[in-house]
Biotite code that builds the C-alpha atoms (Angstrom):
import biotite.structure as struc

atoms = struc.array([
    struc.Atom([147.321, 206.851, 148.401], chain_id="A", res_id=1, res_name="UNK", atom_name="CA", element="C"),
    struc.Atom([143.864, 207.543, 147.481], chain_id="A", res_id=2, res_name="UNK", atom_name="CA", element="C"),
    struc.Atom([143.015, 203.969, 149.348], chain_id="A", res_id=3, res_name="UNK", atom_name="CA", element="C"),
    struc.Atom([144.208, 205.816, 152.014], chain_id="A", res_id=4, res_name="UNK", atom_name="CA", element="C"),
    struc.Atom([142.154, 209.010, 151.493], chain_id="A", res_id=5, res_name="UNK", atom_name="CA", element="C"),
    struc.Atom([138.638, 206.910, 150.769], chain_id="A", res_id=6, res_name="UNK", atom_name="CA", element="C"),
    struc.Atom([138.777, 204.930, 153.757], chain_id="A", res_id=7, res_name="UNK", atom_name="CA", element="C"),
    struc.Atom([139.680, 208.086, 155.599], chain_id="A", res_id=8, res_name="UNK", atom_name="CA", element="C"),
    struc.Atom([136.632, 209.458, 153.853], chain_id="A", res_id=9, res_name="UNK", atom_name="CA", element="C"),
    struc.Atom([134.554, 206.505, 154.807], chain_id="A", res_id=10, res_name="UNK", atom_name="CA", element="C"),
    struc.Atom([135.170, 206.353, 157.918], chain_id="A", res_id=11, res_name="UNK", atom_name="CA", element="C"),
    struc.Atom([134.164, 210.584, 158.131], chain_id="A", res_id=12, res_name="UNK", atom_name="CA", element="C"),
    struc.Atom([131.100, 209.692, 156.808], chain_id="A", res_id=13, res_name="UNK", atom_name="CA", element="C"),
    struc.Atom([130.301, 206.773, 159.459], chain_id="A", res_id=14, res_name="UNK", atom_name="CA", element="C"),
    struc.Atom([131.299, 208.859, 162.478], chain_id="A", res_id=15, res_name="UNK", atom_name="CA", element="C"),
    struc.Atom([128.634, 211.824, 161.260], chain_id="A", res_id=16, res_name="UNK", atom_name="CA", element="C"),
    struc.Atom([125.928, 209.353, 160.457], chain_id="A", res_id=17, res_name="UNK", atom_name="CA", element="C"),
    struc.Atom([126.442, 207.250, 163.778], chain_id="A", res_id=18, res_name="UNK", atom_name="CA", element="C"),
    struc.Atom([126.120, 210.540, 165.640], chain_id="A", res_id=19, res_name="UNK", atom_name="CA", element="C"),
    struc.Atom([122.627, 210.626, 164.298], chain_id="A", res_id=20, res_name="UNK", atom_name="CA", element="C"),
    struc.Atom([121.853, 208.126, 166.387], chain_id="A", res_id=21, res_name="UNK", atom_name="CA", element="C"),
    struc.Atom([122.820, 209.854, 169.616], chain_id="A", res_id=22, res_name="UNK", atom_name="CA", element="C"),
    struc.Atom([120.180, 211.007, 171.580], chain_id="A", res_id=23, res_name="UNK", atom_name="CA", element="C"),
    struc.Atom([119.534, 214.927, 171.501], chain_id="A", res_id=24, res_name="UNK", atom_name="CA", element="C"),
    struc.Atom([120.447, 215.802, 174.870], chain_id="A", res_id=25, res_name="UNK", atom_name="CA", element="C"),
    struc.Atom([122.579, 213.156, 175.818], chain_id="A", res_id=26, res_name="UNK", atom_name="CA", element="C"),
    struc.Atom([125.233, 215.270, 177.628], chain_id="A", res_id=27, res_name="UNK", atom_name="CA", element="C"),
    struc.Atom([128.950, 216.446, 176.347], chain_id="A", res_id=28, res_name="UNK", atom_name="CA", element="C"),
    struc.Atom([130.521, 216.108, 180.038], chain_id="A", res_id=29, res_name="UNK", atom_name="CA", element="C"),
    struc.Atom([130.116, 215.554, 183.810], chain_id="A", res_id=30, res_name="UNK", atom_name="CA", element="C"),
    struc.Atom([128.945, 218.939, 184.495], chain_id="A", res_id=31, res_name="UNK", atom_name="CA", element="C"),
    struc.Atom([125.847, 219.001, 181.966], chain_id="A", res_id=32, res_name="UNK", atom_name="CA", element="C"),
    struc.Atom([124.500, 215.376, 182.835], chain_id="A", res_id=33, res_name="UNK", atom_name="CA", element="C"),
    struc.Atom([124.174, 216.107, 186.740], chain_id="A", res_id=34, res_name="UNK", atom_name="CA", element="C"),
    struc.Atom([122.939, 219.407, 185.364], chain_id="A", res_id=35, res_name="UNK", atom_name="CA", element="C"),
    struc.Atom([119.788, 217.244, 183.207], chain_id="A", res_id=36, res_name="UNK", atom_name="CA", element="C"),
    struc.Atom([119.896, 214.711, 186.027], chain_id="A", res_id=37, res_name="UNK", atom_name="CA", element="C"),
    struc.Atom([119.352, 217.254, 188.736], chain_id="A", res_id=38, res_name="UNK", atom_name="CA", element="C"),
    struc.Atom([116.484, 219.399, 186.051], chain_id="A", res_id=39, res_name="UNK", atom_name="CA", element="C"),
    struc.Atom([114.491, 215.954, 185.751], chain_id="A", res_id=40, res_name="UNK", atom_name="CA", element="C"),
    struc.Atom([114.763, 215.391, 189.105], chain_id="A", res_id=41, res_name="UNK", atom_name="CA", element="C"),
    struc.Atom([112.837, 218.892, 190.148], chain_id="A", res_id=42, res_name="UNK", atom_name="CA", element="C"),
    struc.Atom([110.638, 218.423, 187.106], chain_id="A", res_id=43, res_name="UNK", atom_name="CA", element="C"),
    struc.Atom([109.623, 215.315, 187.672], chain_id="A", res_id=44, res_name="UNK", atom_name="CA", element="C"),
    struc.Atom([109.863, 215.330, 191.545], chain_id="A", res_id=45, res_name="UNK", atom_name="CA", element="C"),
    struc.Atom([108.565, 218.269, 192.510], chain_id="A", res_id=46, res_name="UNK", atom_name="CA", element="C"),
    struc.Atom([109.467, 219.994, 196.506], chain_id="A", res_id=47, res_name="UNK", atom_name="CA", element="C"),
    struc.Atom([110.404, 215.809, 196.569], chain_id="A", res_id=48, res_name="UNK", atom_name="CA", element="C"),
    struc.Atom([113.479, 217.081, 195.170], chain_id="A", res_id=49, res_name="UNK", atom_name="CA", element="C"),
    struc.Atom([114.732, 220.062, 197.138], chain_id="A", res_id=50, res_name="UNK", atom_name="CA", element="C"),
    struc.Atom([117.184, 218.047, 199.295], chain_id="A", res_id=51, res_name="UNK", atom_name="CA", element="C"),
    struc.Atom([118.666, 215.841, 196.675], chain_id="A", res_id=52, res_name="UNK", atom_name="CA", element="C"),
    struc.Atom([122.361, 217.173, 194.928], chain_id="A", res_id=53, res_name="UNK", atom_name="CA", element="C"),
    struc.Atom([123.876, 215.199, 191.639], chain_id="A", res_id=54, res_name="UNK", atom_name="CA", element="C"),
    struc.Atom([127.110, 214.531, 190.789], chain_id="A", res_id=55, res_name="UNK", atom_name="CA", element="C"),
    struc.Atom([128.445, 212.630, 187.721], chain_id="A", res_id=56, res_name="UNK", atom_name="CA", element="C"),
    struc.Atom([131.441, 210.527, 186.670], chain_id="A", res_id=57, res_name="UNK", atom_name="CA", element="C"),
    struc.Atom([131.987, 209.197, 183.370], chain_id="A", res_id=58, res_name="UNK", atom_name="CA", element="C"),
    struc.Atom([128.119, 208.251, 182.689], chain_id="A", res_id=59, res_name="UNK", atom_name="CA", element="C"),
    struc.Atom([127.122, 207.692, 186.257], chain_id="A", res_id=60, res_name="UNK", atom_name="CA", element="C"),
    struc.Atom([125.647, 209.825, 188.667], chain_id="A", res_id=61, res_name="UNK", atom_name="CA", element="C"),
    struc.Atom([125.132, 209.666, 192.391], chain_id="A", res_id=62, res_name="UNK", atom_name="CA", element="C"),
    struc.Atom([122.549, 211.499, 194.137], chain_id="A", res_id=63, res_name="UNK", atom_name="CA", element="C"),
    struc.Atom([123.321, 213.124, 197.616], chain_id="A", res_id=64, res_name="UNK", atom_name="CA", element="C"),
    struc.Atom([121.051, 214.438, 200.222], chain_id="A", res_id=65, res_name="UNK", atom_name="CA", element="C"),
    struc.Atom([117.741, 214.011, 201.932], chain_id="A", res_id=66, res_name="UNK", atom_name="CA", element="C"),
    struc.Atom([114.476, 211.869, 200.901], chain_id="A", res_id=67, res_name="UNK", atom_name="CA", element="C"),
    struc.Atom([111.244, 211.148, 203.202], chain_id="A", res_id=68, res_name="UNK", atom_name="CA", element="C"),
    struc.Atom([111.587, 207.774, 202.987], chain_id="A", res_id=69, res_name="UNK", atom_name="CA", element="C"),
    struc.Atom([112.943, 204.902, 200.643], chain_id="A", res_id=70, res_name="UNK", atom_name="CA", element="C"),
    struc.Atom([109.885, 205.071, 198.059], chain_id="A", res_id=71, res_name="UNK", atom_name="CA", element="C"),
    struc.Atom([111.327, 208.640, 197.028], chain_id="A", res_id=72, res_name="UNK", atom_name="CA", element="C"),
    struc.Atom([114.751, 207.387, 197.356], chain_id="A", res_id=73, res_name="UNK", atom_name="CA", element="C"),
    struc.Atom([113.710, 204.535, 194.938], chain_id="A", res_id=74, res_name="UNK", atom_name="CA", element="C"),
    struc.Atom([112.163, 207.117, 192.538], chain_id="A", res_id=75, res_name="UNK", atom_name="CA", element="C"),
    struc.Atom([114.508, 209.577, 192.475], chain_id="A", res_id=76, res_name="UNK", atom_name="CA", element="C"),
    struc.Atom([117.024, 207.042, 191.237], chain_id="A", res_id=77, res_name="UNK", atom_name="CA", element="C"),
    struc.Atom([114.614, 205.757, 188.844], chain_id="A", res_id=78, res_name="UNK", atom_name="CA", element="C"),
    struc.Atom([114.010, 209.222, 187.450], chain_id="A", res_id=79, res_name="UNK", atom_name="CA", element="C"),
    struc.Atom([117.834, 209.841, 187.229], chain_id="A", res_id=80, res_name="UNK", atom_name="CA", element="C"),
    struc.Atom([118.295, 206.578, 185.541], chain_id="A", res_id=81, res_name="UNK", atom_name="CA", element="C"),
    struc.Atom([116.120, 207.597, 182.390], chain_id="A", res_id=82, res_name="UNK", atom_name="CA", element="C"),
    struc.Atom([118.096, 210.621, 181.420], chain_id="A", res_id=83, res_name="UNK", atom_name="CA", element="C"),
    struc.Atom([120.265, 210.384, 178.740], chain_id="A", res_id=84, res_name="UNK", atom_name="CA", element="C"),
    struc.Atom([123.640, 209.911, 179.152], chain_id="A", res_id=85, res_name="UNK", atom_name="CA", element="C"),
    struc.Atom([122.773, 208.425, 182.415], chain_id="A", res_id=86, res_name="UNK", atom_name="CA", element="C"),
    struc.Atom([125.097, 204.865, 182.274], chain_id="A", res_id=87, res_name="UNK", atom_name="CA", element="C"),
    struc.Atom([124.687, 203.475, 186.207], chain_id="A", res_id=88, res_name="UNK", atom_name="CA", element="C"),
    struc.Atom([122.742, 205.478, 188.826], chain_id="A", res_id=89, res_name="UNK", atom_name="CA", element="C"),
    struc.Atom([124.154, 205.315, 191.892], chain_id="A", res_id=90, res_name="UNK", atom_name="CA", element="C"),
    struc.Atom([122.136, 206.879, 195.624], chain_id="A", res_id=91, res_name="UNK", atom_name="CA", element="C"),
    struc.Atom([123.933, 208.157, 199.077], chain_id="A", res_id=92, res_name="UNK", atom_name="CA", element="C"),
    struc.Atom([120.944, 209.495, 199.637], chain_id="A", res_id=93, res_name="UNK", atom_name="CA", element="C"),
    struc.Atom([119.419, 209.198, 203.207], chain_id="A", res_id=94, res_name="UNK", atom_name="CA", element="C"),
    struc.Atom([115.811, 208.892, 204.487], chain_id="A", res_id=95, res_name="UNK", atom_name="CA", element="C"),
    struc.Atom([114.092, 210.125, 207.464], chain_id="A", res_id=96, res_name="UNK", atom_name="CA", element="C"),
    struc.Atom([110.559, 209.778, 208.315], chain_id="A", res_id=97, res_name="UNK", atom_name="CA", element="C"),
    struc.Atom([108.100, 212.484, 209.172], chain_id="A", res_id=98, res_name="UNK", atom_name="CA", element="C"),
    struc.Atom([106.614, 210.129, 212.027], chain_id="A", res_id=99, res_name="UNK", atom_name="CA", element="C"),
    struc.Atom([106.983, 211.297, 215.557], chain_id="A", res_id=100, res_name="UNK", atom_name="CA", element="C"),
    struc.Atom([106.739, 208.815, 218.531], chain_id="A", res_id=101, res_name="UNK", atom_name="CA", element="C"),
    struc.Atom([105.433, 210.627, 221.422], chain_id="A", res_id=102, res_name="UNK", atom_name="CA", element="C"),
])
């Protein structure tokens, strides 16, 4: 019996210490990583990132929207691929060009 309770004990004691390792804002569901995805996106991005939506699934995120071209496209994804949590980063995202033929 008190094998029973030690290894119970033990393995307490691993789970807490192994959650030191998470990082700090590594997000608890869905919701909150699109929310950090879509946060670094603006901070990092700037008005690059006004047309651009996240959503998330299990660790990967897909952005949806608008870009100016496939550079921003590129670096959105990059951007969205550094935040914690983040485990594939997928893109829908379209591009347009500000170029007008006359």
């Amino acid at each position: 019996m008190t094998r029973s309770i030690h290894r119970i004990a033990a393995s307490a004691l691993f789970a807490l210490a192994a959650g030191a390792f998470l990082p700090a804002h590594a997000a608890s569901n869905d919701a909150d990583l699109a929310g950090q995805v879509q946060s670094a996106l603006s901070s990092k991005l700037g008005s690059d990132a006004k047309d651009l939506t996240v959503t998330a699934d299990n660790g990967s995120i897909t952005l949806h929207g608008w870009a100016q071209g496939p550079q921003e496209e590129a670096k959105a994804r990059y951007v969205a691929s550094t935040v914690p949590g983040v485990a594939n980063a997928y893109s829908a995202v379209r591009t347009f060009s500000s170029d007008i033929n006359e």
